[in-house]
N, C-alpha and C positions, 0 to 999 in steps of 0.2 A: 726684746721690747724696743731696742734702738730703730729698729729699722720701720716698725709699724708706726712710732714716733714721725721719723724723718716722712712718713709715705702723706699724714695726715698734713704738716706744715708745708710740704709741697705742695698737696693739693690745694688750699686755703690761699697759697700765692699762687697758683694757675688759675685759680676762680676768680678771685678779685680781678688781675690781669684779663682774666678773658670777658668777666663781664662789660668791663670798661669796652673793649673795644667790640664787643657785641651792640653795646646800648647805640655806640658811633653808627654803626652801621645800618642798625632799624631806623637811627634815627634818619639817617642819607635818604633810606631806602622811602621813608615817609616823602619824602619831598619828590622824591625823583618818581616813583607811581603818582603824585596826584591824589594820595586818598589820606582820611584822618587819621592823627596817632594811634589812635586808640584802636586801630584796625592793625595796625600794625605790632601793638602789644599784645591782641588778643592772638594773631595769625602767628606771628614770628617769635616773640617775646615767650609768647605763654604755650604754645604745643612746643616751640624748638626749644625751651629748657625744660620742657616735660623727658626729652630723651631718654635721660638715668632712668625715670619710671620705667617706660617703656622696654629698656632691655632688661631689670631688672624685673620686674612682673613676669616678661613671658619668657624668663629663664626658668624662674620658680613655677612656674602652669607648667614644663616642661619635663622637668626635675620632679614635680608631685609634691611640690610643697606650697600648697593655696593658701597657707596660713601667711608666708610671705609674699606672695602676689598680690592678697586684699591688702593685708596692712601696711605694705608701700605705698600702696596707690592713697587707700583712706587715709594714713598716717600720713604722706606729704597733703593732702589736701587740708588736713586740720593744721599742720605746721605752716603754708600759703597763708592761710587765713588770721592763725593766731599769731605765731612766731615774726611770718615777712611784714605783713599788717603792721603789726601791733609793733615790729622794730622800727620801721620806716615812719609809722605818725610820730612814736618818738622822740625821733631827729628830727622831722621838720612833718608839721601837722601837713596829710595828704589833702588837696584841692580836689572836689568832684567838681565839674564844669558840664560837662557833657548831656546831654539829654539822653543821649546815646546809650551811656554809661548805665543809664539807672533805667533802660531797658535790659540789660543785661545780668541784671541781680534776679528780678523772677526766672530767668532763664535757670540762672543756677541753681535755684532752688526747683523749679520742677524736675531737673536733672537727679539732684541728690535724692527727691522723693520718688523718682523712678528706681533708683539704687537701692534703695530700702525696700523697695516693695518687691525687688527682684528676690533678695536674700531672706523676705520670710519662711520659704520653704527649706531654708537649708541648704540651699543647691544652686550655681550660676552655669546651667545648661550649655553647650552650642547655640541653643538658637538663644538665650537670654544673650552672648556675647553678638551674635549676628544684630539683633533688637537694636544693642547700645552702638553699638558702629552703625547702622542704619541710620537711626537718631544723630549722631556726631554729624555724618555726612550732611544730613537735613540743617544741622544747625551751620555749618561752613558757609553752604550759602548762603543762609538766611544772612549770617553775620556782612558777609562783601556785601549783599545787595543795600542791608540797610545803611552800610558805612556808606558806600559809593553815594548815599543821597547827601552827605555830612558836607558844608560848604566848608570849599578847604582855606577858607579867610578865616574860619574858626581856629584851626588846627593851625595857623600862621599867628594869631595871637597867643594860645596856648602854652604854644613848645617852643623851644630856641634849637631847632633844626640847622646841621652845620651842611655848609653847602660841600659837594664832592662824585669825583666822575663815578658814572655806573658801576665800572669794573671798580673802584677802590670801595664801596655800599658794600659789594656783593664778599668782597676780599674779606671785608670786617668783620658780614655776618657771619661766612663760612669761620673765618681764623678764630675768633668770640665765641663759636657753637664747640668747634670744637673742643677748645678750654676748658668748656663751663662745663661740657660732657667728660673730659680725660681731667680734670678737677676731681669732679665730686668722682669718680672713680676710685685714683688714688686714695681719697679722705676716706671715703667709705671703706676702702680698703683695706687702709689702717685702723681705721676705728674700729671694724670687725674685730681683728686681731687681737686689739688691745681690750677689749670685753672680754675675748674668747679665753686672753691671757689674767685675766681678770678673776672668770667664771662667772660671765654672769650670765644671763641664759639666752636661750640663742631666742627667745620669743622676745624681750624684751629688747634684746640687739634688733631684728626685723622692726617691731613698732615705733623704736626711737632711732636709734643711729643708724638703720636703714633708711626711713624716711625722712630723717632730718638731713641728710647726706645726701640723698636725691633732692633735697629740696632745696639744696646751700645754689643752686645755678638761679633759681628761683628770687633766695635772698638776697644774692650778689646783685644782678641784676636788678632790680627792685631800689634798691637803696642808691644804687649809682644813678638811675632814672631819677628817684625822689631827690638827691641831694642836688641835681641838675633845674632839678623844677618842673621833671616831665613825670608831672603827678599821673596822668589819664593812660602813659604807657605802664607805671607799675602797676598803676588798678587794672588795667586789662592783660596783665602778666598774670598776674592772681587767677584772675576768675578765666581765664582764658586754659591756662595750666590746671584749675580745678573742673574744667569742661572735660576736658581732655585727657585726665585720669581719671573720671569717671566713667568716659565713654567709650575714648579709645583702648586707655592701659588696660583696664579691665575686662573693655569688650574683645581685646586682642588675647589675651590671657585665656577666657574662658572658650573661646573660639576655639585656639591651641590646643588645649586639653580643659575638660568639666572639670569646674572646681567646689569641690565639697567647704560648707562654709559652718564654723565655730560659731556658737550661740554669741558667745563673746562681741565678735566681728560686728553682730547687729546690733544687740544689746549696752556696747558700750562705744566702739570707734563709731559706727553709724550715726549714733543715736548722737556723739557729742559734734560730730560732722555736721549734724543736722542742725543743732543748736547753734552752732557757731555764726554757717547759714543765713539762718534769722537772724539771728543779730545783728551779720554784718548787711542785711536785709533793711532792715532797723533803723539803723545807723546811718544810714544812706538816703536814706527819705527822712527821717529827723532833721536834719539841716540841707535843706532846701532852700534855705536863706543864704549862708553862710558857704557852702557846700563842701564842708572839710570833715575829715574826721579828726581828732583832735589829740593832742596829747593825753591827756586823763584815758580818752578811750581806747588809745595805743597801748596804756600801761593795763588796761582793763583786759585787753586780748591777748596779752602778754601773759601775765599773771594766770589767765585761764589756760593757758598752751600747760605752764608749769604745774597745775591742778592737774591736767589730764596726764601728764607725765607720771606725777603720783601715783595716782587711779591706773594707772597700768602696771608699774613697778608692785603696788598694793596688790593687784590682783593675779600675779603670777609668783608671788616670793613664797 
């Protein structure tokens, strides 16, 4: 048990470390392209700590185990939203500013209802993964061209962007990525253990300390952007990271090998994936005045992360 111990507190000081000087380096990299934050949270922030997902998914499509490949991918997306959210308005209520930004919420949500509707049959085909990487592709560009119109006098009041040569940007993001990726590694890799050492069941391990463990580069990150003030890079961590396991990790997954899907899968992670969604949908257009989401509503998606937690421990004991 010592060592699966030691593997989780390593990771958790490789993560914080790496996120910090991740955030450094998006943040350089912002200034040195020219284009707004939030492009750079959605691009860099939120598919480059999606990683964990991503090899972890299409380990498990490879392996034949698609019960772990959805619930990675779904389960950090509901953790993105409930857990990283709902920690970060916490600490300091998040700022929406952007106009930008809250083009980017229906997007998520036509994504997620493209997810759902893939997995009514039971089944995420070859071509259902070709479909969802078709779709990612389409959204990539969409996303640069509409940032590229973002005046970057906006993105200069917004963010407190440190100035820094090309080559030390790029040092930050690579040395930050790779952290936040050999982080949540180790963590998860103790945390497996120490379940396993435990007994407690490996499904339950997959939809929570799988996914919250892919998701800790996510949170790390997240919270060191919010405590900075660079509200519009964690909000497009989020949704940029929940783009991107649903399109890519999964679309890569089921590409790999067809993955047969658990009524469960739909019926309860989908469905509260879905709810979350709107809410954070909600929440977004609600204060349009204001443009924060708030403490109260931090501890609101919080509290729902730890609900759903239940509801899956409940329905596998």
């Amino acid at each position: 048990m010592l060592i699966p111990v030691l593997s989780v507190v390593a990771g958790l000081a490789v993560l914080v470390w790496g996120a910090d000087r991740f955030v450094d380096g998006a943040s350089g990299a912002a200034r040195l392209l020219g284009v707004p934050a939030l492009l750079i949270g959605i691009l860099i922030m939120g598919f480059g700590t999606s990683a964990p997902e991503l090899v972890v998914s299409a380990q498990a499509a490879l392996a034949g185990n698609p019960g772990l490949a959805l619930g990675n991918a779904y389960g950090s997306n509901i953790s993105n939203i409930a857990l990283i959210l709902g920690v970060s308005a916490l600490i300091v209520p998040v700022t929406v500013k952007s106009g930008v930004l809250r083009r980017e919420f229906p997007v998520l949500l036509a994504v997620t209802v493209l997810a759902a509707w893939q997995l009514v049959d039971g089944m995420l085909s070859r071509w259902d993964g070709i479909v969802l990487l078709v779709v990612f592709h389409v959204l990539i560009g969409w996303t640069i061209v509409s940032s590229m119109r973002t005046n970057i006098d906006v993105m200069e009041e917004e963010v407190d962007i440190k100035e820094m040569t090309p080559g030390k940007a790029a040092l930050w993001l690579l040395v930050g990525l790779v952290g936040l990726v050999a982080g949540s590694r180790l963590l998860v890799s103790g945390a497996v253990d120490i379940a396993a050492a435990l007994g407690v069941s490996d499904l339950v391990v997959g939809l929570t300390v799988v996914a919250i463990g892919t998701s800790l580069p996510e949170l790390a990150a997240s919270i060191v952007a919010t405590r900075r003030g660079e509200h519009e890079m964690a909000l497009g961590n989020v949704i940029g990271s929940n783009i991107f396991n649903t399109l890519a990790v999964v679309g890569i997954a089921a590409t790999v090998h067809p993955l047969s899907v658990e009524p469960a899968v739909l019926e309860r992670d989908v469905l509260f994936m879905g709810l979350l969604t709107v809410s954070l949908f909600i929440v977004g257009y609600r204060h349009r005045a204001d443009g924060r989401i708030n403490r109260v509503e931090g501890l609101f998606l919080f509290m729902a992360y730890a609900a759903y937690l239940a509801w899956v421990v409940r329905s596998v004991v």
